[in-house]
N, C-alpha and C positions, 0 to 999 in steps of 0.2 A: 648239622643236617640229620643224622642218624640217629643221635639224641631225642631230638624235635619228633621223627617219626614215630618214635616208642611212645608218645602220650598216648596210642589206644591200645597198649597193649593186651590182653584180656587174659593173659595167662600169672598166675602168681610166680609160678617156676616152669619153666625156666625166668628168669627176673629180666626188669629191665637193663637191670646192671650186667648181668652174665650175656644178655645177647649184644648188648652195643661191645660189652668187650670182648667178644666174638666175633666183632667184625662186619654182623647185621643190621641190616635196613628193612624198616618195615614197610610192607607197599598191601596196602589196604584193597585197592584197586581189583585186586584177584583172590582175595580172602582176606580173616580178619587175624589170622598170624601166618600171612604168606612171605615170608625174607626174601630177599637177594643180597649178595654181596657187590657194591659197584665198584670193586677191583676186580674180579675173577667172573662175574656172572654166574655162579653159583645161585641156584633156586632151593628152598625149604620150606615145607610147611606140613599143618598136622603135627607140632612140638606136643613135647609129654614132660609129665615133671621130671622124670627122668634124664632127660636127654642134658648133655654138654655141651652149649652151642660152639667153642671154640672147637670140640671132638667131633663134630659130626661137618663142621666148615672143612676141618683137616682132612675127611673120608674123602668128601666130594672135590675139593679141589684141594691138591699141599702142595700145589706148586704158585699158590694165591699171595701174592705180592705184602696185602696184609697181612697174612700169617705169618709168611718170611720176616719181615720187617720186627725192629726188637720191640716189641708192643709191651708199654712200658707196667702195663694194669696184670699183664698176665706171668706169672712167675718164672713156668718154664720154659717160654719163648727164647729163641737165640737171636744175641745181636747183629743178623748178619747184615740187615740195611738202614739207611738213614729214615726218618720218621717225618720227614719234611714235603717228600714229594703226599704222602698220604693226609697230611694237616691242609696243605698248598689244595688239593682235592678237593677235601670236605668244606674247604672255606669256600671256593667259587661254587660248590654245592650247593652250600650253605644261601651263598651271593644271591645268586640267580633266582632263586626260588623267594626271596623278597620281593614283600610290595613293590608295587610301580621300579621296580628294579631294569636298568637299561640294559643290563649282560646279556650274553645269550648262552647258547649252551656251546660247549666244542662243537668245532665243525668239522673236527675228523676221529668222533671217541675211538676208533681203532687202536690209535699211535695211542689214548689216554694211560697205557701199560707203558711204564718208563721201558719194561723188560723187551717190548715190540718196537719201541724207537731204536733201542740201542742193536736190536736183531738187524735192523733195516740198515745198519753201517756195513754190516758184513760185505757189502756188495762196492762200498765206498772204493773208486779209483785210488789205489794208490796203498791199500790196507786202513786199516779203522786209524783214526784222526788222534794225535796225542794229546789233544782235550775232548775224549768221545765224550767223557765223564758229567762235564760242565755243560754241552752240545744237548745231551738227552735230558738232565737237572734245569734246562731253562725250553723244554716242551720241542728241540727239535729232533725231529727223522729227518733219512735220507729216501729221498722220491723219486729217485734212480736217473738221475739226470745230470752228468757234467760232475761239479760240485752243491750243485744247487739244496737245499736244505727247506723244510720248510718245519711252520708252528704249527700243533696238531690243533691248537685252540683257537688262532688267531690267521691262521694259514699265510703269514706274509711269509714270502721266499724270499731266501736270500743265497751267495753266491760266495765263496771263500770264506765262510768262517770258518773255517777249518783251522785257519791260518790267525785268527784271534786267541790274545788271551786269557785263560778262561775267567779269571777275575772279573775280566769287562764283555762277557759273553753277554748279559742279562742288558747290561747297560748297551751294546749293541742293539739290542733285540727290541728293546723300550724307543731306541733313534727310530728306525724303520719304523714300529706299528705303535705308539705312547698308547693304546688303549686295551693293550691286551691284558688282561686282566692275571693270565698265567705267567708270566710275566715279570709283573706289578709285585705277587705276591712271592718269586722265585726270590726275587731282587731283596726284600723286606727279610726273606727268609735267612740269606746268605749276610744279610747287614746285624741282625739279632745272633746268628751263631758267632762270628768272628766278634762281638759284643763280647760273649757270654767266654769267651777262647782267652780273650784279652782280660776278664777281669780273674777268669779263672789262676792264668800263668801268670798273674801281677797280684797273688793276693799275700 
């Protein structure tokens, strides 16, 4: 999706290449190199050749979930997070915004910050869940109710998962709502890593 927006870019430098690996999205709509970032809401515009788009993403926002995350194009990035929930993103991004496309967009982008779902445990009866991990990686928060839980994309609630294991968190979650699309691709996500695990530690 981020890709896709850079077809009008109109600057030579900073490049195409340097702003999508920086984490920008071009939105035409408010000018003709107006960014946001759609993990942090971060705004830029007015670029000069000068400028660093991953250096000037870091001024405004370093606490940006992309930034954080080991972004595998930029050198001196650190590995602190998985690169899944941000792929998982940009693909229902990506989705929605297709022709005669049936998705919609989240119906709660608040929770869309794994970082805000996982805040939203804090308050969890009982202290934070010993699969908060797997709970926030398959799109849920806590809605401050009982046990109750819900998907920030697909909003079905559900009641004790607390108590599932996180393996079959996804597959849970796919029982209850089969259409949610965050989901769908959590599920795909977690089936190609332990893939990629198995043929690694068997080679």
């Amino acid at each position: 999706a981020r890709e896709r927006s850079f077809i009008r870019w109109p600057n030579r430098l900073p490049s195409q290449f340097q702003m999508i690996n920086g984490g920008w999205c071009l939105n035409t709509t408010k000018g003709t190199d107006y960014t946001i970032c759609l993990y942090c809401g971060a705004e830029h515009n007015n670029w000069n050749h000068a400028d660093n788009p991953w250096n000037v993403h870091q001024e405004l926002s370093p606490d940006c979930p992309f930034l954080l995350s080991s972004h595998p194009m930029h050198s001196s990035s650190v590995p602190t997070k998985d690169l899944s929930e941000i792929f998982i993103q940009e693909k229902i991004d990506s989705d929605v915004t297709q022709p005669n496309s049936t998705l919609i967009f989240p119906s709660n982008s608040h929770y869309s910050l794994p970082t805000r779902r996982y805040a939203s445990f804090s308050f969890f009866p009982g202290g934070l869940p010993t699969n908060i991990e797997a709970l926030v990686r398959s799109g849920f928060y806590y809605c401050g109710n009982g046990t109750r839980l819900q998907c920030y994309h697909c909003q079905v609630g559900v009641t004790n998962f607390h108590h599932v294991p996180s393996n079959e968190i996804n597959v849970q979650h796919l029982r209850q709502f089969p259409t949610c699309r965050y989901a769908q691709l959590s599920l795909e996500e977690n089936a190609a890593r332990s893939t990629s695990n198995f043929h690694l530690y068997n080679y």
